[in-house]
TITORNU-177219 format. One record per residue (C-alpha): x, y, z. Coordinates in nm, 3 decimals. Layout:
// TITORNU-177219
X: X Y: Y Z: Z
...
END
This chain:
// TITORNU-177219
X: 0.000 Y: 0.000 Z: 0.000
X: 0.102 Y: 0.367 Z: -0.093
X: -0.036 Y: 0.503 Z: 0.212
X: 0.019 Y: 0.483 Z: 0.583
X: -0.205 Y: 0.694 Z: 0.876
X: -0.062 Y: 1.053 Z: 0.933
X: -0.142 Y: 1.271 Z: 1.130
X: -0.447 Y: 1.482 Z: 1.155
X: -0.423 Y: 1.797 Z: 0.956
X: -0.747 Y: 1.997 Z: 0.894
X: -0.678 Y: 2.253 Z: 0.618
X: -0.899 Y: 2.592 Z: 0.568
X: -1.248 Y: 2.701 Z: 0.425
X: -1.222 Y: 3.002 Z: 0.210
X: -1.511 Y: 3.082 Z: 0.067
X: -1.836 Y: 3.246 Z: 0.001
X: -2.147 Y: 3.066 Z: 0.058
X: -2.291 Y: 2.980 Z: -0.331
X: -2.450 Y: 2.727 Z: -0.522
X: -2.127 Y: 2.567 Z: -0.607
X: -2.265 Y: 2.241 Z: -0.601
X: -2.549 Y: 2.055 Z: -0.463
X: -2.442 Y: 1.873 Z: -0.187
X: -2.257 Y: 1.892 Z: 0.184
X: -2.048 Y: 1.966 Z: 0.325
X: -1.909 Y: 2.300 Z: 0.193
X: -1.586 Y: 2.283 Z: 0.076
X: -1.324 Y: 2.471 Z: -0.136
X: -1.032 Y: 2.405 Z: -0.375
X: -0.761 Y: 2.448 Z: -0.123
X: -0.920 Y: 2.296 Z: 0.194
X: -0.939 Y: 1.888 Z: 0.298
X: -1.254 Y: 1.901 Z: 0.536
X: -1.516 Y: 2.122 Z: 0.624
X: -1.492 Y: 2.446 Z: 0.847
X: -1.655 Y: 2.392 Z: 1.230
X: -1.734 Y: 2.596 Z: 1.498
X: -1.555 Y: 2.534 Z: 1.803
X: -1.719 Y: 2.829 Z: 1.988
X: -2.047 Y: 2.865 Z: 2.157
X: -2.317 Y: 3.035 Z: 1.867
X: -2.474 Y: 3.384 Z: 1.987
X: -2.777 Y: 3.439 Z: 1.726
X: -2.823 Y: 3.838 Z: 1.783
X: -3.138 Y: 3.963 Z: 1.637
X: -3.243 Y: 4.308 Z: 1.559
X: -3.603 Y: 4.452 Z: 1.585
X: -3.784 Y: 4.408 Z: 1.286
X: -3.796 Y: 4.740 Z: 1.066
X: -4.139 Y: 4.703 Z: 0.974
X: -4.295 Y: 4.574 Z: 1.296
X: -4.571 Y: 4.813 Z: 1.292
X: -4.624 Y: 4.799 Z: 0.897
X: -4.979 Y: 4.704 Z: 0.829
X: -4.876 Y: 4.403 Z: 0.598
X: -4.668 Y: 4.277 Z: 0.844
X: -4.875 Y: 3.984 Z: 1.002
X: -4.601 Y: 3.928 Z: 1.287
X: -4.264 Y: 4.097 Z: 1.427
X: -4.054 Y: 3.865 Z: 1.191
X: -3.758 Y: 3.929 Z: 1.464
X: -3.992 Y: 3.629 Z: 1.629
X: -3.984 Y: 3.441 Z: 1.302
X: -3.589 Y: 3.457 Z: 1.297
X: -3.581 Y: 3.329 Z: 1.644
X: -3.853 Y: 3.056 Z: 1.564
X: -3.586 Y: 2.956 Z: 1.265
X: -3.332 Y: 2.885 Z: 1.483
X: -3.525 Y: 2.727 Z: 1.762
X: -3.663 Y: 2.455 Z: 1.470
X: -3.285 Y: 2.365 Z: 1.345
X: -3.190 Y: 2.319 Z: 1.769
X: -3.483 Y: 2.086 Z: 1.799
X: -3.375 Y: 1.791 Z: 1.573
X: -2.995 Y: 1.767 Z: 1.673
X: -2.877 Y: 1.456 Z: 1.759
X: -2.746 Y: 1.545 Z: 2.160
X: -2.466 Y: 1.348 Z: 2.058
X: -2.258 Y: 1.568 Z: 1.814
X: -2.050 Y: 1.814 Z: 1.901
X: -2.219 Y: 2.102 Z: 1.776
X: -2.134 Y: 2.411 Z: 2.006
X: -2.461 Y: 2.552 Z: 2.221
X: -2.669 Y: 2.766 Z: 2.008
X: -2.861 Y: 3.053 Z: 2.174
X: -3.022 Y: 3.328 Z: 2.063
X: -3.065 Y: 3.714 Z: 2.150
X: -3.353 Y: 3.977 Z: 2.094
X: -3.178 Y: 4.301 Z: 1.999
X: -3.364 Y: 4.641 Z: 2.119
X: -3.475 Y: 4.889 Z: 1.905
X: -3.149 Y: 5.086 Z: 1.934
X: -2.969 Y: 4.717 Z: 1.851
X: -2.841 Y: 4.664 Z: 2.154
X: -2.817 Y: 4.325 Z: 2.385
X: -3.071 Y: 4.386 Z: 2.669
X: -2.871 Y: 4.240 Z: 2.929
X: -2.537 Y: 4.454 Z: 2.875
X: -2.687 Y: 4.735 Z: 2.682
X: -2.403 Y: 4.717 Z: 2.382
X: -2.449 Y: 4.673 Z: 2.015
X: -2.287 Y: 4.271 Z: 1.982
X: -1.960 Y: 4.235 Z: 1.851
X: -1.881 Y: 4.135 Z: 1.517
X: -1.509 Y: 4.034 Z: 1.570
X: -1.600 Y: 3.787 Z: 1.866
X: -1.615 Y: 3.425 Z: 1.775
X: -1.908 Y: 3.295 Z: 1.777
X: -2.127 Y: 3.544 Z: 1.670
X: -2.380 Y: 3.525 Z: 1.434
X: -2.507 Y: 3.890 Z: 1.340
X: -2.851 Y: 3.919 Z: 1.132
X: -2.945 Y: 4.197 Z: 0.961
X: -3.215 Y: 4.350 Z: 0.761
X: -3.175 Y: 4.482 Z: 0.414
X: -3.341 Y: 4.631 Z: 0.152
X: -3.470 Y: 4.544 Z: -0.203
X: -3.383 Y: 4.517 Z: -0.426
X: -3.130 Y: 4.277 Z: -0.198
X: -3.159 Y: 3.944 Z: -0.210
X: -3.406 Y: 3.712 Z: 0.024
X: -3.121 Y: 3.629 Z: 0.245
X: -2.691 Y: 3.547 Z: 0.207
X: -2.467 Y: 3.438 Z: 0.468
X: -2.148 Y: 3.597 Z: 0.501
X: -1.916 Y: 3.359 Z: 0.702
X: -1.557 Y: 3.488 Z: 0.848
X: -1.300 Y: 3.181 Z: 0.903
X: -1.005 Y: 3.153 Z: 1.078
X: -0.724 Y: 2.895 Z: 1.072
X: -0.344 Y: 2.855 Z: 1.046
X: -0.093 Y: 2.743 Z: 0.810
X: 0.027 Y: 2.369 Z: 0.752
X: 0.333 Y: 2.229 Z: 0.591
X: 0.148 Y: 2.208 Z: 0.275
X: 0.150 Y: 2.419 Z: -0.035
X: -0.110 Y: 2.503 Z: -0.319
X: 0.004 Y: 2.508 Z: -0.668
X: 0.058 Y: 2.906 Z: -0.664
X: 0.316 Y: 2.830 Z: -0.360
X: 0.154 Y: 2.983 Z: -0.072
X: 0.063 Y: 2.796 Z: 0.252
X: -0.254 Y: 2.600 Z: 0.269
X: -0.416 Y: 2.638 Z: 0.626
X: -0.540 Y: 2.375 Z: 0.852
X: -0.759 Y: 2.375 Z: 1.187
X: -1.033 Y: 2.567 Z: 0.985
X: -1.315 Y: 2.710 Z: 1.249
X: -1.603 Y: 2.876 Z: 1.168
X: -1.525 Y: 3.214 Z: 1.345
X: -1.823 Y: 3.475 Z: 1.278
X: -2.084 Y: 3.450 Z: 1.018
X: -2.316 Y: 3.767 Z: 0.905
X: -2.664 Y: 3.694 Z: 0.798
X: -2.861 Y: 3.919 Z: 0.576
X: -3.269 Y: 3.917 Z: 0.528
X: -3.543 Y: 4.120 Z: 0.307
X: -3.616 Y: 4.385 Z: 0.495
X: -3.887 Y: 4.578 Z: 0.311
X: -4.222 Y: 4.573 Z: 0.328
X: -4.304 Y: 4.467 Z: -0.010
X: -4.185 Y: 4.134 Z: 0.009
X: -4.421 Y: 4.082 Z: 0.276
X: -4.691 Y: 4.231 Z: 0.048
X: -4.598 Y: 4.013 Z: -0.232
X: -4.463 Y: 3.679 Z: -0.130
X: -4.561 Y: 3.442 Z: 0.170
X: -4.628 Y: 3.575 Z: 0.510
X: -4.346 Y: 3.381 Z: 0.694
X: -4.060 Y: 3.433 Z: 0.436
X: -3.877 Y: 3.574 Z: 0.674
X: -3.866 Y: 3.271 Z: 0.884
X: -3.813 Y: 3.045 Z: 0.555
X: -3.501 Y: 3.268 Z: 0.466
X: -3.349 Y: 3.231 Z: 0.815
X: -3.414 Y: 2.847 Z: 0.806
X: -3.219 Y: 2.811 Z: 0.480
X: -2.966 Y: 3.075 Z: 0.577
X: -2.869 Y: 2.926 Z: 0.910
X: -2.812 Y: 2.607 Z: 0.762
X: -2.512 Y: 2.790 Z: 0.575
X: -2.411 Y: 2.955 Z: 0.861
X: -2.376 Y: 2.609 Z: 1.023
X: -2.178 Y: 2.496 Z: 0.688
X: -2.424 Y: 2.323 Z: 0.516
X: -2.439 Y: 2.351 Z: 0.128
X: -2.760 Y: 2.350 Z: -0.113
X: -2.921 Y: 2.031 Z: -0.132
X: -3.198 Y: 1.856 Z: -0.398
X: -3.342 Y: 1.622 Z: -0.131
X: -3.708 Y: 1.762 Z: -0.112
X: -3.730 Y: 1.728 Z: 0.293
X: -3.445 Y: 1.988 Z: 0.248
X: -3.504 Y: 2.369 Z: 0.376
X: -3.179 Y: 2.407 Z: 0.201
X: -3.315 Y: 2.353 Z: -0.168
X: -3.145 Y: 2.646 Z: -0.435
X: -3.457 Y: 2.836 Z: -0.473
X: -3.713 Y: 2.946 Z: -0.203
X: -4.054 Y: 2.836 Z: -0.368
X: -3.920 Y: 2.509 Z: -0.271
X: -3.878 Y: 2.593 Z: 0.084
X: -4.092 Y: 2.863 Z: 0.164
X: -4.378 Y: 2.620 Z: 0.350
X: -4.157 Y: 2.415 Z: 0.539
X: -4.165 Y: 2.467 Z: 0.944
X: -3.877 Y: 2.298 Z: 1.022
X: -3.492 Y: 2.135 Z: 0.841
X: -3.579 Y: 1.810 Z: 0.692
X: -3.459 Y: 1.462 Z: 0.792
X: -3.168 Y: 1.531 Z: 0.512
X: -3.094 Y: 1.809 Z: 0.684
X: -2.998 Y: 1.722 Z: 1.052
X: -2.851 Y: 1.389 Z: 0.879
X: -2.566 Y: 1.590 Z: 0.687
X: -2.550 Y: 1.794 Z: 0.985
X: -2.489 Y: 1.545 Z: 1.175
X: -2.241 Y: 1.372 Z: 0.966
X: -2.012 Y: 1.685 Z: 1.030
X: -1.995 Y: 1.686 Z: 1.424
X: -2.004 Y: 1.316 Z: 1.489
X: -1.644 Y: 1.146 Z: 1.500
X: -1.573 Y: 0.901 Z: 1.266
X: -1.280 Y: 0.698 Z: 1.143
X: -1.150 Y: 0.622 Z: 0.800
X: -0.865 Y: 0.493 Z: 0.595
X: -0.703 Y: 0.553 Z: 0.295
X: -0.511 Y: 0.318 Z: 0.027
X: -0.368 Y: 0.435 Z: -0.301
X: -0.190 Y: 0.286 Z: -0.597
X: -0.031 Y: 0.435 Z: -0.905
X: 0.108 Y: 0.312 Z: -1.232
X: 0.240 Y: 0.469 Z: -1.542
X: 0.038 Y: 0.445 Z: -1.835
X: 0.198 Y: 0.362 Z: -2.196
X: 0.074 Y: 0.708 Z: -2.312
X: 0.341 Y: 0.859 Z: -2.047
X: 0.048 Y: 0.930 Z: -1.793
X: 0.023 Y: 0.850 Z: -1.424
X: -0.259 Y: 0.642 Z: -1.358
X: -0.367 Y: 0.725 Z: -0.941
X: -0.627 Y: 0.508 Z: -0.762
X: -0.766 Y: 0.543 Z: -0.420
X: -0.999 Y: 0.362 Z: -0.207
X: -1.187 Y: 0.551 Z: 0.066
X: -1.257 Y: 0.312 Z: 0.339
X: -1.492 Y: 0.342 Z: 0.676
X: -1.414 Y: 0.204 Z: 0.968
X: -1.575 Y: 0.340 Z: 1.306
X: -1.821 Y: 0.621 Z: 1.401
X: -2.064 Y: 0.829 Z: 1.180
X: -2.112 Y: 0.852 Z: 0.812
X: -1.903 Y: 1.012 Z: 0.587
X: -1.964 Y: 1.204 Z: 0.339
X: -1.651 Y: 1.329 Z: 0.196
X: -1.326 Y: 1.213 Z: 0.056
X: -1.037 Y: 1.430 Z: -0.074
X: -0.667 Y: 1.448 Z: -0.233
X: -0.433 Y: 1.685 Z: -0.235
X: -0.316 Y: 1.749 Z: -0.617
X: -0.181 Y: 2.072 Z: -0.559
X: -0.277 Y: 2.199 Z: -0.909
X: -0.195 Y: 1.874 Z: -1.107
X: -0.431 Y: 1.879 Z: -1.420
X: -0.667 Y: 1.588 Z: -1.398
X: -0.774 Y: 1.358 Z: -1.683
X: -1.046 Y: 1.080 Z: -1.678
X: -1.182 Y: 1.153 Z: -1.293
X: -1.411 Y: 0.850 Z: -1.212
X: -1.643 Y: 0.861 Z: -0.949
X: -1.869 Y: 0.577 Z: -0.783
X: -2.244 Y: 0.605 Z: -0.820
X: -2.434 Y: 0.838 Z: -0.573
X: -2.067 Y: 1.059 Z: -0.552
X: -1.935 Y: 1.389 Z: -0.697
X: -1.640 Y: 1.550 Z: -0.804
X: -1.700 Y: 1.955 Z: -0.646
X: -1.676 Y: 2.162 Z: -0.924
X: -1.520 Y: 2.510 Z: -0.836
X: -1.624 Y: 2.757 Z: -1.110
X: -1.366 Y: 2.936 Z: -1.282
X: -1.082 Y: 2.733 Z: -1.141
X: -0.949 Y: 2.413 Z: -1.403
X: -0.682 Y: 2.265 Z: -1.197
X: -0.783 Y: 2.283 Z: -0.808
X: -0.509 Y: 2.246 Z: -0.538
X: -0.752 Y: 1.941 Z: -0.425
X: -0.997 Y: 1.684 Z: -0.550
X: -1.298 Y: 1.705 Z: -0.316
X: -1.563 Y: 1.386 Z: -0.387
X: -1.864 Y: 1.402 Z: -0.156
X: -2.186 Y: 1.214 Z: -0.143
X: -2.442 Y: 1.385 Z: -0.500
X: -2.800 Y: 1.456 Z: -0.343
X: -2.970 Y: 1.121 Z: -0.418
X: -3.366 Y: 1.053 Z: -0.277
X: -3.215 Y: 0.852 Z: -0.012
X: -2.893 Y: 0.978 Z: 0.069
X: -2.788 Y: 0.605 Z: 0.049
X: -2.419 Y: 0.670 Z: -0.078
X: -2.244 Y: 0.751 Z: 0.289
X: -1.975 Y: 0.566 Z: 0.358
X: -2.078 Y: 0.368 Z: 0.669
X: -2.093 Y: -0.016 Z: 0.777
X: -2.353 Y: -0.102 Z: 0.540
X: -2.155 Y: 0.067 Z: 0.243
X: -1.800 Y: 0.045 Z: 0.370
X: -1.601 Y: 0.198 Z: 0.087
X: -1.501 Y: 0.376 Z: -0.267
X: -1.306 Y: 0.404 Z: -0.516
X: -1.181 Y: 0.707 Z: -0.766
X: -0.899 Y: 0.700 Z: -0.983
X: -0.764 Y: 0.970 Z: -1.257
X: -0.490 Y: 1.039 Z: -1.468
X: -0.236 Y: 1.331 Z: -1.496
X: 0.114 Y: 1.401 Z: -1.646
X: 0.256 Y: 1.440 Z: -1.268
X: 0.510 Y: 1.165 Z: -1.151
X: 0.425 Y: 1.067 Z: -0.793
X: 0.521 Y: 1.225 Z: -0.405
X: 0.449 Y: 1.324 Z: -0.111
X: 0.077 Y: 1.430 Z: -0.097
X: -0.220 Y: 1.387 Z: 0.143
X: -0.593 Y: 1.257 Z: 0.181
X: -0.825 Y: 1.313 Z: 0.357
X: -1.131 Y: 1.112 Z: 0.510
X: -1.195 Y: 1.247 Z: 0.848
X: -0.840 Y: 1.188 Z: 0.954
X: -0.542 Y: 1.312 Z: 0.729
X: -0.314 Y: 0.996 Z: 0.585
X: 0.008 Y: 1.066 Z: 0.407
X: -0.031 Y: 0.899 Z: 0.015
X: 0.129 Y: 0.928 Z: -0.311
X: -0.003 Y: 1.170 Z: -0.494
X: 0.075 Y: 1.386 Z: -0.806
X: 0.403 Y: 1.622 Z: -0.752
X: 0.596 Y: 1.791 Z: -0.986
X: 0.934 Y: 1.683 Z: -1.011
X: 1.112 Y: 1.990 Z: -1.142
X: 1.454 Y: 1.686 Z: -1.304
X: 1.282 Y: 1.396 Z: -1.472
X: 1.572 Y: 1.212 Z: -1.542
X: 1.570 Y: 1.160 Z: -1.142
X: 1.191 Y: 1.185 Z: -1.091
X: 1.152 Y: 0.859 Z: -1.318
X: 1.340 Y: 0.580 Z: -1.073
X: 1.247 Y: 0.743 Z: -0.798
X: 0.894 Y: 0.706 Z: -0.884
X: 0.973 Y: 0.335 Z: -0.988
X: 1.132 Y: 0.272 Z: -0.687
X: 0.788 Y: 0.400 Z: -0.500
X: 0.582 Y: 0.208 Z: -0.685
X: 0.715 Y: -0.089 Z: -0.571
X: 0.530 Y: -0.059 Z: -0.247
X: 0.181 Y: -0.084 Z: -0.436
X: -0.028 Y: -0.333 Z: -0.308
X: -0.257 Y: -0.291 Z: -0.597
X: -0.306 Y: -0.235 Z: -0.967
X: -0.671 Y: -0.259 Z: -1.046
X: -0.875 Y: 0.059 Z: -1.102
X: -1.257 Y: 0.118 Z: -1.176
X: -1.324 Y: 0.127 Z: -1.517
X: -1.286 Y: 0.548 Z: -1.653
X: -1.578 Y: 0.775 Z: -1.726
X: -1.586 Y: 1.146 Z: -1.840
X: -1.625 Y: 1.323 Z: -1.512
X: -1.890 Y: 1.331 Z: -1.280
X: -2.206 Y: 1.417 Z: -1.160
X: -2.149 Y: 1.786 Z: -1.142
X: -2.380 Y: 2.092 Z: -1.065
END
């Protein structure tokens, strides 16, 4: 085998909450695992701007707090999800009990606010903190690891006329879905989901869905994986990488990742229910980030009834020193540019020696993407 347990490295989050693709947990090009909060979450709400407007039906600084009440309800009390509590702002937007405006730059806050049109129905505007690793991305600055949720900024509709025009308890509908980014969950197709791309889908629903507090859940309860690899070199003068994502304790998992720093990919298979996490704009990603594709039943976690996976690709990079990630960080061969090839070639050679395996699922043109 080409890999061997390493020790646990948990590189950064750093982006902004978008439809990048259509399942959890949020991730980004130069990040293995998702962001957390380690902090206690302080929900601060401010008085509704339009609490006295005739069309108003109810102070929707209520419906906020109702939204975040329904997503404490259905945790499981066994994750490690911080507390979550929330605050009624006055109408000068200070914290009744200390009579200050909250602070934005303490972690753990979550500040709503209202907006106006033509604004959107709601964005979340997460801050995240983290430090660097020994690793570097392709443009040869540090990657970061430890990645926290630190602050996150919600915005809501405001005006009056969306009240006139839409349904009565958008408000609370927008904070449903938007909390569920703040608490780094990503858009979803499962129809129990309150975090569906488009708010005609949600905009009835009283509470998250069973999807919901399941991928929730698969982000705050430990788990334990492993990680084997094998590579070969192709006739065509290709590297030919294969990895197998194994469970072995805990939760479910839902996502898988290599380091690549950059390498350009070729012929990325994926198993059924699975995606590749297509980053918009960006060709060659510092990592390859393969999480579970929103299926009805949500039946492609890695757990003991469906105990592992397999992706493989191809790219012009000899092997080295790289990392995976499955809930734990292993050391692997991966791709690495090897600047003198009449070195990189035996040395390679030599390391492939130590694989254990040479069979790889058959190759398809991408994946699944959204």
């Amino acid at each position: 085998m080409l890999c061997q347990p390493g020790r646990l490295i948990v590189l950064s989050v750093l982006l902004m909450i978008a439809p990048r693709a259509q399942a959890t947990p949020i991730v980004d090009d130069v990040s293995t695992g998702p962001a957390k909060w380690t902090d206690p979450i302080k929900v601060y709400i401010p008085l509704d701007p339009a609490a006295n407007a005739p069309a108003n039906p109810r102070n929707r600084q209520d419906q906020v707090k109702a939204a975040v009440d329904a997503w404490k309800a259905g945790l499981d009390p066994k994750i490690n999800l911080p507390e979550i509590s929330t605050v009624m702002l006055d109408k000068n937007g200070h914290d009744p009990s200390t009579g200050k405006a909250p602070d934005p730059a303490v972690d753990g806050t979550v500040i709503v606010e209202w907006t106006k049109p033509p604004a959107k129905a709601g964005h979340a505007k997460p801050v995240y903190g983290g430090e660097d690793s020994d690793k570097k991305g392709k443009d040869g600055k540090f990657l970061l690891k430890n990645q926290v949720v630190s602050t996150v900024k919600i915005q809501i509709d405001g005006g009056v006329t969306a009240l006139e025009q839409r349904d009565k308890d958008l408000a609370f509908a927008t904070m449903l879905h938007e909390f569920g980014h703040a608490l780094q969950i990503d858009h979803s197709r499962e129809k129990d989901s309150v975090m569906q791309t488009h708010v005609d889908l949600y905009s009835e629903k009283k509470s998250p869905g069973l999807s919901d507090y399941r991928e929730l859940n698969s982000l705050y309860v430990a788990y334990g994986g492993r990680v084997d690899g094998s590579v070969i070199q192709l006739d065509t003068g290709m590297w030919a990488y294969s990895y197998t994502a194994n469970w072995l304790s805990g939760g479910e998992i839902p996502l898988f990742q290599i380091v690549t720093a950059g390498a350009p990919v070729d012929h990325v298979a994926v198993p059924d229910g699975w995606e590749l996490v297509d980053f918009p704009g960006i060709s060659d990603p510092n990592i390859l980030s393969f999480r579970v594709a929103p299926t009805d039943l949500l039946q492609a976690y890695l757990n003991e009834f469906n105990p592992s996976i397999t992706v493989s690709f191809e790219t012009p990079w000899a092997p080295g020193n790289a990392t995976a990630w499955i809930g734990t960080d292993y050391a692997i061969m991966g791709p690495q540019r090897v600047p003198d090839t009449g070195v990189a070639l035996p040395f390679a050679l030599a390391l492939l020696g130590l694989c254990a395996s040479r069979h790889f699922i058959p190759h398809r043109s991408g994946s699944d993407r959204s």
